[in-house]
C-alpha positions in Angstrom: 5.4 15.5 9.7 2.0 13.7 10.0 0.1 12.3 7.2 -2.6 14.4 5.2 -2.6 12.9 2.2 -2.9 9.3 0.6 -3.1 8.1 -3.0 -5.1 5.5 -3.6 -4.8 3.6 -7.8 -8.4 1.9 -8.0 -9.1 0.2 -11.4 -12.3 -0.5 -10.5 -11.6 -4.3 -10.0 -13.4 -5.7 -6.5 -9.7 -6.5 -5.4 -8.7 -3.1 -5.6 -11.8 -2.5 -2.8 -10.1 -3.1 -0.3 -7.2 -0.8 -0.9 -10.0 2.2 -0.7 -11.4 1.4 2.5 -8.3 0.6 4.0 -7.5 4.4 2.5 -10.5 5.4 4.3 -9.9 3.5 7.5 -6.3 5.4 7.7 -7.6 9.1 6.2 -10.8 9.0 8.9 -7.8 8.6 11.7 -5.4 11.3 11.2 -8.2 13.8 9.1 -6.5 12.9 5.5 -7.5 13.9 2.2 -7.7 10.6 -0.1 -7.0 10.8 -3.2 -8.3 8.5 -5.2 -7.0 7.8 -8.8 -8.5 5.9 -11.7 -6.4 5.2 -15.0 -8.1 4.6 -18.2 -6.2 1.9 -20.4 -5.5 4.0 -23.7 -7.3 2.0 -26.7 -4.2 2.1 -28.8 -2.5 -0.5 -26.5 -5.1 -3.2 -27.5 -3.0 -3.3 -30.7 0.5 -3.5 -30.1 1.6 -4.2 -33.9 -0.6 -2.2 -35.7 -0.7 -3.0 -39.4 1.1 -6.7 -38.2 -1.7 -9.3 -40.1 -4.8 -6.9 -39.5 -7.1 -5.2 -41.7 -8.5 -1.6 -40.6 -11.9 -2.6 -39.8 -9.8 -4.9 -37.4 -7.7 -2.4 -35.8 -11.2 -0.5 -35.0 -13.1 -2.9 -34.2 -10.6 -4.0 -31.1 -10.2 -0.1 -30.0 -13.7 0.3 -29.6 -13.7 -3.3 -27.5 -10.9 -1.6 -25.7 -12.8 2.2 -25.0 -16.1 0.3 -24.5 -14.2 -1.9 -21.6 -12.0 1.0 -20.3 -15.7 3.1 -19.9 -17.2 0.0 -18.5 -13.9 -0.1 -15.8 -14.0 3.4 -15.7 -17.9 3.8 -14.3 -17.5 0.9 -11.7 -14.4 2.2 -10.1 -16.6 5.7 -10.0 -19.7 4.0 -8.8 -17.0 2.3 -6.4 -15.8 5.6 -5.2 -19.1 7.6 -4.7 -20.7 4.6 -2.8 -17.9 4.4 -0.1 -17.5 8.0 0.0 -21.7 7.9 1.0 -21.3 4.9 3.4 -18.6 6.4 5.1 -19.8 10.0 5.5 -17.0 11.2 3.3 -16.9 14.8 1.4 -15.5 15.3 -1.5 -13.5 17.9 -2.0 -11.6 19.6 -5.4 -9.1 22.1 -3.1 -7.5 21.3 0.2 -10.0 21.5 3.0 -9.2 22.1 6.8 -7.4 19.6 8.8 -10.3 18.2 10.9 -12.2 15.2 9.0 -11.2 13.2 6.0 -11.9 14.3 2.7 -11.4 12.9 -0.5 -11.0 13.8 -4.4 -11.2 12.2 -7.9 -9.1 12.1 -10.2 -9.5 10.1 -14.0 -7.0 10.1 -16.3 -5.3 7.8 -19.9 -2.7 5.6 -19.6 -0.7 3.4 -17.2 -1.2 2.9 -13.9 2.0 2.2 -12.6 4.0 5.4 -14.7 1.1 7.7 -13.0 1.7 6.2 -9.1 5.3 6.8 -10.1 5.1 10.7 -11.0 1.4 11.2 -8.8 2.9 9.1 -5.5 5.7 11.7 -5.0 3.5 14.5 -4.1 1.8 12.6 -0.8 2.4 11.5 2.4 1.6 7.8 1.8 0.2 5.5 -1.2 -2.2 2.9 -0.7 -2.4 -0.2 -2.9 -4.1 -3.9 -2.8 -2.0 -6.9 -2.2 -1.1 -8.4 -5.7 -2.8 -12.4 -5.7 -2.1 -15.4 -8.2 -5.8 -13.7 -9.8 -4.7 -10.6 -10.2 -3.4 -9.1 -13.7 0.2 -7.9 -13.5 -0.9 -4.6 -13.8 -1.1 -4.6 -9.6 2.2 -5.6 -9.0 3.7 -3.0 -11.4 1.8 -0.6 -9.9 3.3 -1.9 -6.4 6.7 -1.5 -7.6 6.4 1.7 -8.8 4.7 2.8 -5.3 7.5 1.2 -3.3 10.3 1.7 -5.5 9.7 5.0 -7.1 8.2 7.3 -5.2 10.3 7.7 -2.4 7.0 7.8 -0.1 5.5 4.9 2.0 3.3 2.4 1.0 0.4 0.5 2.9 -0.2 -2.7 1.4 -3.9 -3.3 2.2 -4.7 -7.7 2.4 -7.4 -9.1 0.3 -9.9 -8.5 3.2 -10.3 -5.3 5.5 -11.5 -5.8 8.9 -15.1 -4.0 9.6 -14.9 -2.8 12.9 -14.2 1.2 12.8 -11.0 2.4 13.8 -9.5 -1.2 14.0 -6.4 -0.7 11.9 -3.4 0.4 13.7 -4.6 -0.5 17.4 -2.0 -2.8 17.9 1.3 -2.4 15.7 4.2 -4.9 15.1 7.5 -3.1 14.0 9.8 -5.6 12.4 13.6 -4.3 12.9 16.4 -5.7 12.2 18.6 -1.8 12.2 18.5 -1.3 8.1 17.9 2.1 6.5 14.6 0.5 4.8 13.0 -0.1 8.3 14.6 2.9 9.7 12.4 5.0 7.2 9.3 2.5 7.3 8.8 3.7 11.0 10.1 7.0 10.6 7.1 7.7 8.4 4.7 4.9 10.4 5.3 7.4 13.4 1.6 9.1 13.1 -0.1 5.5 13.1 2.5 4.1 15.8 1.9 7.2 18.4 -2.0 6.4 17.8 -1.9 2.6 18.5 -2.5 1.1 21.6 0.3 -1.3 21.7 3.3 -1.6 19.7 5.7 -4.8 19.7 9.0 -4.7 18.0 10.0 -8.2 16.5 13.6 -8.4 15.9 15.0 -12.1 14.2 18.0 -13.9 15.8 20.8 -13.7 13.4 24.6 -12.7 12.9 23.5 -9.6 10.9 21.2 -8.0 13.9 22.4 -7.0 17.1 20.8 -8.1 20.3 20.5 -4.1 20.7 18.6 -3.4 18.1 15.3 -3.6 19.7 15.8 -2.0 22.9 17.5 0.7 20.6 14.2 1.5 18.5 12.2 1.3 21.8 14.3 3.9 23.3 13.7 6.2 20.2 10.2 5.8 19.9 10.3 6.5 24.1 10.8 10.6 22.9 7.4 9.7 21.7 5.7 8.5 24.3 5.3 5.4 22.8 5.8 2.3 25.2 7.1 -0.7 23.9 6.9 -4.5 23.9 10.0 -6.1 22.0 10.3 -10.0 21.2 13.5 -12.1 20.0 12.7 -14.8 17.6 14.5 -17.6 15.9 14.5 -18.4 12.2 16.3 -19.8 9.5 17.2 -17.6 6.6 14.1 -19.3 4.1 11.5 -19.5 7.1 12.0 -15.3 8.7 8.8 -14.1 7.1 6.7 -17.2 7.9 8.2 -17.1 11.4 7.1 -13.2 11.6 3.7 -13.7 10.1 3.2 -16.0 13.0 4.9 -13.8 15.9 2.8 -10.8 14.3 -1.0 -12.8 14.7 0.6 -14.3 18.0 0.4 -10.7 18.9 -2.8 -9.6 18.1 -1.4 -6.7 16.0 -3.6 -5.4 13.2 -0.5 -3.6 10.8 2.7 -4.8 10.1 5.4 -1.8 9.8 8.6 -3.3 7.9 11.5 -2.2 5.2 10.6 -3.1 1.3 14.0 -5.0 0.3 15.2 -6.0 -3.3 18.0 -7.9 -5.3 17.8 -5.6 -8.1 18.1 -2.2 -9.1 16.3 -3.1 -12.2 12.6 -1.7 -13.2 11.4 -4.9 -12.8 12.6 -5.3 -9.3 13.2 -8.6 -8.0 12.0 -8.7 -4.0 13.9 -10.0 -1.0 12.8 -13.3 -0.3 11.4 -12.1 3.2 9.5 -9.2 1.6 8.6 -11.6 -1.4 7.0 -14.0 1.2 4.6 -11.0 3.5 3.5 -9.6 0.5 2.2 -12.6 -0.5 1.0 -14.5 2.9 0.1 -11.1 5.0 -3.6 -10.8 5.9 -3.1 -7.6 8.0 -2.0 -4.3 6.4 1.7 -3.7 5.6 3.0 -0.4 6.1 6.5 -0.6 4.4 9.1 1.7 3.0 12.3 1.1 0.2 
């Protein structure tokens, strides 16, 4: 099944930029609709203990400051959309068009961001989000859980910066694979970008839990696809894989990383793998991952 539709959270912030274009980059390739999703904070959460210490004029007085900001938000991440949307030579469309050019939609809504990616995500191919920084509110990284953790649907991670050149994302592809059922799904829904891309290299880590087979075992799969192959061995200590496969990734040239989404926790607040912990921070090329 191919990808023909992508959800994109924008809040408007200029960190969230880079998650549209990158949505762009990826829609224009495979002739996706884009749909683009801005959540207005509801005014009523600017006072979580109503009637705790504040007078009335005090409670209104902070929900207007909270609708005049949520407006404010609200207009940029429009202004935001429409601008890229012109740039890019991009229609937009309210009803599913043909399958020949990207498209995209808008949709603006109350409440929070990470409950609507939740319900929203499970009805597209793949979600696009921006890669939660130290300056960035926790808003991102719950809306990052919820995309990765539940949705059941893919998730490209977009770096703080997007690289210019048209059609440069995907043109080389790293696959990291180590057997599990995370990466297993991660390239089973990767599998439109990966037949596009002109290389594809599959980085496998030395280590008691991976088989020396497990690379020449994806590359044989993705062979019914015609997809040729490179695959590299590396070394690493438990704390220094996802530096080590940063590194082997940009030693590659590739422009996206495909990989499995791990956690220690079944919790809402999920608590990441420390490999996954460690790409989501460090990555500056695209992560296409899956749970």
């Amino acid at each position: 099944m191919g990808i023909r539709t992508i959800l994109v959270p924008l809040d408007g912030s200029d960190a969230s930029k880079p998650a549209l274009e990158t949505a762009f980059k990826v829609g224009r390739d495979l002739a996706a609709n884009v749909k683009v999703l801005h959540m207005r904070a509801d005014p009523k959460d600017a006072v979580p203990l109503l009637g705790e210490g504040m007078s009335g004029t005090m409670i209104e007085e902070m929900i207007e400051l909270a609708e005049t900001e949520a407006a404010k938000r609200a207009a940029k991440a429009r202004a935001m959309f429409d601008g890229l949307c012109a740039e890019h030579g991009i229609a937009v469309v309210d009803k599913p068009a043909p399958a020949e050019k990207v498209s995209a939609s808008w949709t603006e809504d109350t409440g929070r961001e990470d409950e609507a990616t939740a319900w929203r995500g499970r009805l597209v191919d793949l979600i696009v989000v921006g890669r939660p920084t130290s300056q960035l509110e926790g808003t991102s990284v719950m809306t990052l859980n919820a995309a990765l953790f539940e949705t059941g649907r893919p998730v490209l991670v977009a770096p703080p910066s997007t690289p210019s050149a048209p059609g440069a994302l995907g043109r080389k592809v790293a696959i990291s694979w180590n057997g599990s059922a995370q990466a297993a799904r991660a390239v089973s829904a990767a599998l439109p970008l990966i037949t596009r891309a002109d290389g594809v290299v599959i980085l496998t880590v030395e280590s008691d839990r991976t088989s020396a087979s497990a690379a020449p075992e994806l590359a044989a799969y993705l062979a019914w696809y015609g997809v040729k192959v490179e695959t590299k061995t590396f070394a690493a200590t438990d704390r220094a894989v996802g530096a080590e496969l940063l590194k082997e990734c940009a030693d590659a040239g590739a422009d996206l990383l495909v990989m499995g989404a791990y956690t220690h926790s079944r919790m809402r607040q999920l608590i990441l793998g420390g490999v996954t912990r460690h790409v989501l921070a460090e990555a500056t090329v695209p992560l296409f991952m899956a749970h």
